[in-house]
ROFIZA-869870 format. One record per residue: x, y, z of N, C-alpha, C in turn. Coordinates in steps of 0.05 Angstrom, whole numbers, padded with zeros to 5 digits, always signed. Layout:
ROFIZA-869870
XYZXYZXYZ
...
END
This chain:
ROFIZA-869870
+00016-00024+00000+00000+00000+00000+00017+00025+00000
+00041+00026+00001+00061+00044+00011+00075+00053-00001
+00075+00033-00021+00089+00037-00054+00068+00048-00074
+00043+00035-00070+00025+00054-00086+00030+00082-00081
+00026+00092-00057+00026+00118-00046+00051+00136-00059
+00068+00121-00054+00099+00134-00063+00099+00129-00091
+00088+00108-00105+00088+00109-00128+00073+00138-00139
+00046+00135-00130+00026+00156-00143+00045+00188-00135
+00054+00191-00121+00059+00212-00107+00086+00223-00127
+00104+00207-00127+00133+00216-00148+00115+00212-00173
+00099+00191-00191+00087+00201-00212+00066+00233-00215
+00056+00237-00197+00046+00274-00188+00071+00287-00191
+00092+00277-00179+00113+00304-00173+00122+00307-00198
+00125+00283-00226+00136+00290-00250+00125+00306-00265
+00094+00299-00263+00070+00308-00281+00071+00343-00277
+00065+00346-00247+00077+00371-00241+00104+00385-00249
+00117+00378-00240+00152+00391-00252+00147+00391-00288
+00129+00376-00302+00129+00375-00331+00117+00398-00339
+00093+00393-00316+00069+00414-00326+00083+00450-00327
+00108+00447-00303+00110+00474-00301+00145+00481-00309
+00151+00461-00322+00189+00470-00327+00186+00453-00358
+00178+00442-00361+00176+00424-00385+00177+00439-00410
+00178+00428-00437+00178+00443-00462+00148+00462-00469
+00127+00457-00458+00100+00463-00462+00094+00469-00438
+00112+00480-00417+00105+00486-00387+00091+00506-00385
+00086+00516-00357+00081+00549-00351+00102+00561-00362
+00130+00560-00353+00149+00579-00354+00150+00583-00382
+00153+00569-00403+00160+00565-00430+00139+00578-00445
+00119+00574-00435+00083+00593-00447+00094+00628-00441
+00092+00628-00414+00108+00657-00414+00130+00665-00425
+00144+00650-00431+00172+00660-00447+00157+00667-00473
+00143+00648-00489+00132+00650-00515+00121+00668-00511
+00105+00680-00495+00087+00703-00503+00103+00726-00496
+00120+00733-00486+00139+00759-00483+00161+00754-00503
+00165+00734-00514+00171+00737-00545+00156+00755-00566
+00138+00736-00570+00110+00752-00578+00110+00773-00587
+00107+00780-00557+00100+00818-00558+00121+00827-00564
+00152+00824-00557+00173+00827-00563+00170+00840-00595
+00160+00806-00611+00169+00812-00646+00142+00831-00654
+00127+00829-00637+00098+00850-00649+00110+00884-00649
+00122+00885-00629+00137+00907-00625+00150+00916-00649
+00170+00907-00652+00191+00902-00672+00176+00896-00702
+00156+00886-00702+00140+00892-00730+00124+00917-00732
+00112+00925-00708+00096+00955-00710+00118+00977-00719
+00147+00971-00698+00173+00990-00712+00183+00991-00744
+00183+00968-00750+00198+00958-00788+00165+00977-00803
+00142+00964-00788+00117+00974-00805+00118+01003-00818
+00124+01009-00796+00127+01046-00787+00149+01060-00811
+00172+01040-00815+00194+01053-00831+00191+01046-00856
+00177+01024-00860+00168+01023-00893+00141+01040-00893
+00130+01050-00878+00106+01072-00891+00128+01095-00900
+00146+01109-00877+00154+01132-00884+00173+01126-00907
+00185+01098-00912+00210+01102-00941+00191+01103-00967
+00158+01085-00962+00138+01086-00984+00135+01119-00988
+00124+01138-00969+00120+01162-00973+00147+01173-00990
+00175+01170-00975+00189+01191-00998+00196+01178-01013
+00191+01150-01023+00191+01137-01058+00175+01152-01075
+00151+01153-01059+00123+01168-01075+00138+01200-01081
+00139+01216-01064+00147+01246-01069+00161+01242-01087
+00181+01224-01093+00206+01228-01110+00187+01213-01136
+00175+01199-01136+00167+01180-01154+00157+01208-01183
+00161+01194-01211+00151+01217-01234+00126+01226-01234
+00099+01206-01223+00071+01222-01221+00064+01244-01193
+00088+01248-01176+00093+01269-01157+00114+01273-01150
+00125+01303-01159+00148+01308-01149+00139+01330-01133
+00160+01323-01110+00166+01338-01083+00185+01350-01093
+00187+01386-01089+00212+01394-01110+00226+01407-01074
+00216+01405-01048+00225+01415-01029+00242+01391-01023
+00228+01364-01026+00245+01339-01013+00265+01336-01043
+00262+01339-01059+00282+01339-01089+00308+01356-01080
+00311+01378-01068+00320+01400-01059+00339+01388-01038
+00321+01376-01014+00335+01374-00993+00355+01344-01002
+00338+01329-01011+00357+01308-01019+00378+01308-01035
+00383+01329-01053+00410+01334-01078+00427+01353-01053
+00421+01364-01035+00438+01382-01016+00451+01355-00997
+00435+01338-00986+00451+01317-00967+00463+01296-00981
+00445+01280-01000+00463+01261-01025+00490+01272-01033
+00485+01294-01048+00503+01299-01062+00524+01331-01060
+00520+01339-01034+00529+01355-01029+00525+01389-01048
+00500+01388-01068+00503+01411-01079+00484+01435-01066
+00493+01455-01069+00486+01485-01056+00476+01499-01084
+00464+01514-01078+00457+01540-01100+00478+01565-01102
+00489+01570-01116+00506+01598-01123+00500+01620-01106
+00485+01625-01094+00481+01652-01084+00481+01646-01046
+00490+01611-01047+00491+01604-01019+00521+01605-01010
+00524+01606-00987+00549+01606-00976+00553+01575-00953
+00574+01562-00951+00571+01544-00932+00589+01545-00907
+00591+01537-00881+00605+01543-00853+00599+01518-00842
+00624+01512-00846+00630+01484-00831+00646+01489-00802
END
């Protein structure tokens, strides 16, 4: 009767220790989900920077030109100024 007991009892204590350290445990459920949110994060961020690189493809794109972002971009690309500018480095 004593061995049942100790039997059933170390079979509970594995089932338990499985249920909560195991590959499909508690701890591992929580890791996965603060992953998760982790890469949701990190996709709302990437999301965010392909809208704004889509926007200044578009401005630059030939059915809309942005001649302020055309401007600012040939001044930082390519270092050119207008004649009547002066520069101070």
């Amino acid at each position: 009767m004593v061995f049942y007991f100790l039997g059933a009892l170390m079979l509970g204590m594995y089932f338990t220790f499985a249920a909560v350290q195991g590959d499909y445990g508690i701890f591992k459920r929580i890791e996965v989900r603060a992953e998760g949110a982790t890469l949701a994060a990190r996709l709302e961020t990437l999301e965010a920077e392909v809208a704004r690189m889509e926007n200044l493809t578009s401005r630059l794109s030939d059915n809309f030109l942005d001649l302020d972002l055309l401007d600012e971009q040939a001044r930082d690309v390519l270092g050119l100024i207008r004649a009547d500018e002066v520069v101070i480095r």
